[in-house]
C-alpha positions in Angstrom: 59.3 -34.0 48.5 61.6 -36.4 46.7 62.2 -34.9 43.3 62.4 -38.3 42.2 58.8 -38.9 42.6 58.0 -35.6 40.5 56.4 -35.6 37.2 56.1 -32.8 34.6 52.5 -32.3 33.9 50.8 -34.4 30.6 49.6 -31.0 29.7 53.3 -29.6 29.9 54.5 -32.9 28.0 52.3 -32.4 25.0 52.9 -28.8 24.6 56.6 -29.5 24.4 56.2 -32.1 22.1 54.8 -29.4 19.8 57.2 -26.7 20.2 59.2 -26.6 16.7 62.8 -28.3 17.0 65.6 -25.6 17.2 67.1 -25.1 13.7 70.7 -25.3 14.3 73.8 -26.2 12.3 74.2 -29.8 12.6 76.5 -30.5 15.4 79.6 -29.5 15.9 82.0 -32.8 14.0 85.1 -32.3 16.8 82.4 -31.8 19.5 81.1 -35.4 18.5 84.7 -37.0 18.1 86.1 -35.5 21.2 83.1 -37.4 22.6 83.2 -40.6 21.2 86.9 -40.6 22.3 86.0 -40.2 25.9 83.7 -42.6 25.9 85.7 -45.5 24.4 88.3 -45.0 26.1 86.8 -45.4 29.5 84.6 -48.1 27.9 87.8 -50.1 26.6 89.1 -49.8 30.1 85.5 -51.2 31.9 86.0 -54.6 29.5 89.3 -54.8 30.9 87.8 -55.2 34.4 87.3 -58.7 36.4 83.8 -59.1 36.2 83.4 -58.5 32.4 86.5 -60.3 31.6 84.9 -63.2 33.0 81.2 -62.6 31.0 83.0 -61.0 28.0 81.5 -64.4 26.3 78.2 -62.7 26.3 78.6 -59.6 24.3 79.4 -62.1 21.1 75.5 -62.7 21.7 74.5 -58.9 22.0 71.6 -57.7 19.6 72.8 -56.8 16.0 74.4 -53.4 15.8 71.7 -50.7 14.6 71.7 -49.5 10.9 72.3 -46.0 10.8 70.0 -45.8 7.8 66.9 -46.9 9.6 67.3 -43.8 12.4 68.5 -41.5 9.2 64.8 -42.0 8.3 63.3 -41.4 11.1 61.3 -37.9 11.7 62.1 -35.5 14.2 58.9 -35.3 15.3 59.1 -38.9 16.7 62.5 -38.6 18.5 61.5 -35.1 20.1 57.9 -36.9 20.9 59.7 -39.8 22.8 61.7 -37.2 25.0 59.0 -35.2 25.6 57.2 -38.6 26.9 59.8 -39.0 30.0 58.9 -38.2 33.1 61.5 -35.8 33.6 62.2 -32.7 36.0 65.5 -31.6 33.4 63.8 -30.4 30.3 64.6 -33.3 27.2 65.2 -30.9 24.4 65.7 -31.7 21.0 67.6 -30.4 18.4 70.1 -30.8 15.4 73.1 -31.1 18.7 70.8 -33.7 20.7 70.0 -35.9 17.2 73.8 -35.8 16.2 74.0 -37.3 19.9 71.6 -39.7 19.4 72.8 -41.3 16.7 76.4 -41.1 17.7 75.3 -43.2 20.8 72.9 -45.9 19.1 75.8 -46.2 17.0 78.8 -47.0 20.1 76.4 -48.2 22.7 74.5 -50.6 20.3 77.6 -53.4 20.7 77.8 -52.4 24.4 74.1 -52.0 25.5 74.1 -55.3 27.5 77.6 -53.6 29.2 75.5 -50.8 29.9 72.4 -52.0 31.4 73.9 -54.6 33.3 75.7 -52.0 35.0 72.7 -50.1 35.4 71.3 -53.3 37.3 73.9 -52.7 39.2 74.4 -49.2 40.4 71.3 -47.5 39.6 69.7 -48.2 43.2 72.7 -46.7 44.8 72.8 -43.6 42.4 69.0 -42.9 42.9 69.2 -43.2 46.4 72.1 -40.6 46.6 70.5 -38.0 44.4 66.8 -38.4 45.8 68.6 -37.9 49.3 70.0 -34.4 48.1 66.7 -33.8 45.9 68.0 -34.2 42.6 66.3 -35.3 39.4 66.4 -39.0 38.9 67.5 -38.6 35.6 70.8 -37.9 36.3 71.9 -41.2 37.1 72.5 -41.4 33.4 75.6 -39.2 33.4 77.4 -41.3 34.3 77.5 -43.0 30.8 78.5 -40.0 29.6 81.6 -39.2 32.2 83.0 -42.5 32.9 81.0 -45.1 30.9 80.0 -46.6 34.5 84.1 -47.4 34.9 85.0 -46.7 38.6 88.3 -46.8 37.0 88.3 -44.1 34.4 90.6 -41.1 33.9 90.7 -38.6 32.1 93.7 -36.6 30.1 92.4 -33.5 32.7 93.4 -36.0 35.7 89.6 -36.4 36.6 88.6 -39.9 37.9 86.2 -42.5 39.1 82.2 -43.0 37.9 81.6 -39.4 37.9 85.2 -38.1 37.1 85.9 -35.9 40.0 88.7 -33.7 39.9 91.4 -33.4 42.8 90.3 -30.8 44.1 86.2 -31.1 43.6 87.0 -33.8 45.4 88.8 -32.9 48.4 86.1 -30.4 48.7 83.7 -32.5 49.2 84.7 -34.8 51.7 86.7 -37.3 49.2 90.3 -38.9 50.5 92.8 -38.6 47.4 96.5 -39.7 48.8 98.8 -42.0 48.0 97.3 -45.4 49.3 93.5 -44.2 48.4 91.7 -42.7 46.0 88.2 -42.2 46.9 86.8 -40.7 43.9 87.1 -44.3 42.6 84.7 -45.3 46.1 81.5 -45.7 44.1 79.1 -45.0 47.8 81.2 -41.9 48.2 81.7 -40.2 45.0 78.1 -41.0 44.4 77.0 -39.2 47.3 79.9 -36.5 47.0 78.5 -35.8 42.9 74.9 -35.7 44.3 75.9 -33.4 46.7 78.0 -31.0 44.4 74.8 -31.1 41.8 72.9 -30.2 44.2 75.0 -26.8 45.5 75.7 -25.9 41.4 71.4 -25.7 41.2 71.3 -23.9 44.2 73.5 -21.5 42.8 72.1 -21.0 38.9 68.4 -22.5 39.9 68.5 -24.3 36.8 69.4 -27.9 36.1 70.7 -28.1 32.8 73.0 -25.2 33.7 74.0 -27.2 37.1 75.0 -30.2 34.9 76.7 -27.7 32.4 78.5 -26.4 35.4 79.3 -29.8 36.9 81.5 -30.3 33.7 82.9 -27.1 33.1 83.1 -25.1 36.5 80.6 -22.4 38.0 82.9 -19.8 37.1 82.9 -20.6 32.9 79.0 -21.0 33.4 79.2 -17.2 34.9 81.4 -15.8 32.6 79.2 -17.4 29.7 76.1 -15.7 31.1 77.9 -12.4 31.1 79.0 -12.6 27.7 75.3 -13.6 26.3 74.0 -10.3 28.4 72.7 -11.8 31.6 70.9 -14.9 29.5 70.6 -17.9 31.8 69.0 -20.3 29.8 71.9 -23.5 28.1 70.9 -23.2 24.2 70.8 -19.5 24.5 74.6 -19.1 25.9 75.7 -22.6 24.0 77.9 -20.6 22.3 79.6 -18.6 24.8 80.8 -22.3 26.5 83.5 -24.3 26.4 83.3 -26.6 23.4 83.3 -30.0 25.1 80.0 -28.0 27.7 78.4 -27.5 24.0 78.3 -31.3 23.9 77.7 -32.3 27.0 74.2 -31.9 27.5 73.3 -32.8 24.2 75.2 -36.1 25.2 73.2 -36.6 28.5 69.7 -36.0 26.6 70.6 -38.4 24.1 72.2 -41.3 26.7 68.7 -40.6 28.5 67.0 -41.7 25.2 68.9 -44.5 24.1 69.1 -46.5 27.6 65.4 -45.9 27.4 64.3 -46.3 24.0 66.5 -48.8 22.9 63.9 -51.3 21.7 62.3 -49.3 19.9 65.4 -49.4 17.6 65.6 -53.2 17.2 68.2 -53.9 20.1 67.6 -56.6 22.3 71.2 -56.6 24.5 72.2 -60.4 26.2 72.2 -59.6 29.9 75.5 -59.8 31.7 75.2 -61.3 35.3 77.5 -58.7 37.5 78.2 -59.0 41.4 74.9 -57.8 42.7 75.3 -59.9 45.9 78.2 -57.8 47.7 78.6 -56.4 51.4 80.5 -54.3 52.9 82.4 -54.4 56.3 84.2 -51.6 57.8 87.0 -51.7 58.9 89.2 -50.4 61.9 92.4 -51.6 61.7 95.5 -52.1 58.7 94.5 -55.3 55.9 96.8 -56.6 53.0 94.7 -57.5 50.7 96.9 -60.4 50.3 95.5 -61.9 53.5 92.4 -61.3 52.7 92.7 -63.2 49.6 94.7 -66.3 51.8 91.7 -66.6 54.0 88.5 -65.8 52.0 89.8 -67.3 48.5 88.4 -63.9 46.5 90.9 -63.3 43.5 93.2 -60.6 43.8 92.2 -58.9 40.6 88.4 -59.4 41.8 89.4 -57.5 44.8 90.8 -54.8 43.5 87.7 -54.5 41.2 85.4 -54.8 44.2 87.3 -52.1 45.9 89.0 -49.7 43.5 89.7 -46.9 46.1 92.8 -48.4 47.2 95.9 -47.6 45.0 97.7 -50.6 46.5 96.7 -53.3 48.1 96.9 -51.5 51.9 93.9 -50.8 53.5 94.7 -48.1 55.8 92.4 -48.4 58.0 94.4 -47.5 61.3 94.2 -44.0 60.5 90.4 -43.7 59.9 87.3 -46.1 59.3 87.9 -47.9 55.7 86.0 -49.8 54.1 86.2 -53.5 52.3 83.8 -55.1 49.8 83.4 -58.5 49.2 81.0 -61.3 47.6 78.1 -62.3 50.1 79.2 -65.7 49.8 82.9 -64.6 51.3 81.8 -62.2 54.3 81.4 -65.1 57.2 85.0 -66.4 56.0 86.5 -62.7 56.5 84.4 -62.4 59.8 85.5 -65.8 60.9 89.6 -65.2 60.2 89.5 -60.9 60.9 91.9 -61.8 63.8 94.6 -63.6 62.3 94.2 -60.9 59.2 94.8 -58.3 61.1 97.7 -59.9 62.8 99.4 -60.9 59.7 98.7 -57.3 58.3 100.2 -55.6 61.6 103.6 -58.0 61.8 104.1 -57.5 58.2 104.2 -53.9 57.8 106.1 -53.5 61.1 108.9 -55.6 59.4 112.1 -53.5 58.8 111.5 -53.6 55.1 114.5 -53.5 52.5 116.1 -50.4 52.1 116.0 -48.9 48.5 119.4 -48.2 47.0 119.7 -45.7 43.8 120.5 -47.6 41.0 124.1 -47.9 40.6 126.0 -47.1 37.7 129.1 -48.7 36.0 132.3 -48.1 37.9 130.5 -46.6 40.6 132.0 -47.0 44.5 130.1 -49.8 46.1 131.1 -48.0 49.6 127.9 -45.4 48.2 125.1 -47.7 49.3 126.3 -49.3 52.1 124.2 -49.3 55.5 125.4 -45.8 57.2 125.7 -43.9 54.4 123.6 -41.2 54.0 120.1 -40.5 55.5 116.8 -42.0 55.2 113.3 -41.7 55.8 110.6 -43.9 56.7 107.3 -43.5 55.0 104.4 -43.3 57.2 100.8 -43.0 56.4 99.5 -39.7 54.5 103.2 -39.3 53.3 104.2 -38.3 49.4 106.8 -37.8 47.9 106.0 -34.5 47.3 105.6 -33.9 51.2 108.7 -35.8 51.8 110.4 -34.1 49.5 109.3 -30.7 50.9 110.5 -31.7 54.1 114.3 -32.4 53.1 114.2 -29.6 50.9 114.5 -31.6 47.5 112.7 -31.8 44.1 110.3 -34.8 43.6 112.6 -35.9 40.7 115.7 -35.3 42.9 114.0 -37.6 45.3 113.0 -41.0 43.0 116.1 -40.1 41.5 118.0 -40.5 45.0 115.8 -44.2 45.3 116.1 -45.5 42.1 111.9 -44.6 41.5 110.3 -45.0 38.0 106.7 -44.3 39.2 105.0 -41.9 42.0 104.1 -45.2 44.0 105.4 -45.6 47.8 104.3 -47.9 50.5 104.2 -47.2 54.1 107.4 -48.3 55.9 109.4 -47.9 53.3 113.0 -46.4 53.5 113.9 -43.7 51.0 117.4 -42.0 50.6 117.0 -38.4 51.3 120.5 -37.3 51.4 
């Protein structure tokens, strides 16, 4: 049975609503700020993206930003009646944490609600259809306000990326390409999939939800080792302070994102919808595509294919050495379809160009005999290269090796030459 379609029980709602909120400090102030850094950073980074650089018009007409004062007022009993109202599998709790939340979010999301549920327009189908597949709670599709604020293109200081901020290794583990050319925690079918998936093992392990998210953002093994130190305790609030300090805000965070997005209007905010690309499909792919063609012969902005398609750290498709895939506007599919062939052509004859070899930058005075063809020995990327691999290989340091070519960033294209000795 899909979990998505399960309800807790009116009977089980109304008790809850009656169980006295938790007397706690109020929350923790870094907890909060460490918080609303994350999430204004990725959000700063979403406005910065094609499609709301073109509608960023429409947030000037957003609903007035909430006064503080009017929640300040309101009683507890109302807030922890709303969450108990939700037809939720994870339990709502409320409490000092989850009201600090609360507000912090009415506060930041008010000016960026229309953001939000725009977005939501826009990926929630795929999200519930990913986490009822694996039977998780519906619910869930909210966290990724909290990780990424619904930026595909978010990182964090950890080195965690994409809607639900999968780490390297997380990542690899469940089934997610991370190389040089792609990225595939940015692939929002994917990662969605892969986070479902990893949710659903973490519950599996714990048999508790709120500890499976807890664990999603902090490991299994800090979850364990905080159970241990409470004396076997597996409930969140009861080890809450055996955690990691962002964990102690985390959940608090998703309980109160779960409120706002839907109790906004009860709070006076009436957000300006944004129209975003909801008419997209997606063709896979078989062979090598510069994206450059693809722009030639479709007319789809480069920057609006990059957005479309954020997976791909350049704009090489790779698709020669396993089945890729490429989005694009409805409208633009039959002119793709219609011109593949001469793409692909144009792809294959220019990356089987001799491309231009990379000299280290020369100094003053230095011998121009040192970079002339002969000299030395080179190496030609080729796909699933890096320059830690090729370093490896000709037993060099990374830094020895841009140093060699002259590199400022980590960034190499296949066919490329590089210096190696």
């Amino acid at each position: 049975m899909m979990l998505k379609k399960h309800y807790i029980a009116t009977a089980l709602m109304l008790l809850t609503a009656l169980v006295p909120v938790q007397v706690r400090a109020q929350g923790n102030v870094e907890e909060v700020e460490m918080m609303t850094k994350r999430y204004t950073d990725a959000y700063d980074s979403l406005i910065g993206s094609y499609y709301l650089r073109q509608f960023s018009h429409s947030r000037l007409l957003s609903s007035r930003e909430l006064s503080l004062e009017e929640f300040d007022a309101l009683p507890d009993s109302v807030i922890a009646g709303r969450l108990a109202a939700l037809h939720t599998v994870i339990p709502m709790t409320f409490n000092s944490e989850v009201r600090s939340y609360i507000r912090f979010y009415l506060k930041y999301m008010s000016r960026r609600l229309d953001v939000m549920l725009s977005l939501s327009q826009y990926y929630h189908p795929l999200f519930e259809d990913a986490l009822s597949r694996y039977e998780v709670p519906e619910e869930l599709k909210y966290l990724t306000i909290v990780e990424s604020a619904m930026n595909p293109m978010a990182t964090s200081r950890a080195g965690a990326a994409g809607l639900w901020q999968f780490m390297y290794s997380t990542g690899k583990n469940y089934g997610l390409e991370v190389n040089s050319l792609v990225d595939e925690r940015r692939d929002t079918y994917k990662s969605t999939y892969a986070a479902a998936h990893f949710i659903s093992d973490l519950h599996k392990v714990f048999d508790d939800w709120t500890l499976a998210i807890a664990a999603y953002n902090c490991g299994q093994g800090n979850i364990t080792k905080a159970i241990a130190r409470s004396g076997g305790k597996r409930d969140f609030w009861e080890i809450y302070y055996f955690l990691p300090r962002e964990t102690r805000g985390y959940i608090p965070a998703f309980i109160a994102v779960t409120y706002v997005m839907n109790y906004y209007q009860q709070h006076g905010l009436r957000p300006v919808e944004i129209k975003v690309p909801v008419q997209t499909d997606t063709l896979m792919l078989d062979r090598d595509v510069l994206m450059g063609y693809v722009q030639e012969y479709t007319g789809v902005e480069a920057d609006e294919l990059r957005s479309l398609n954020p997976q791909y750290r350049t704009d090489v498709i790779p698709a020669s050495s396993g089945r890729y895939s490429l989005c694009l506007p409805v409208a633009k599919m039959e002119l793709f379809i219609a011109n593949q062939d001469s793409i692909y052509a144009r792809t294959q004859d220019s990356l089987s160009r001799r491309p231009m070899t990379i000299e280290p930058v020369k100094q003053k005075g230095s011998k121009a005999s040192a970079s002339k063809s002969g000299s030395g020995r080179y190496h030609t990327v080729k796909k699933g290269d890096t320059l830690s691999s090729i370093a490896r290989k000709y037993g060099l340091t990374v830094q020895k090796l841009k140093k060699l070519n002259g590199l400022k960033r980590d960034q190499i294209n296949i066919g490329q030459r590089l210096k190696v000795r």
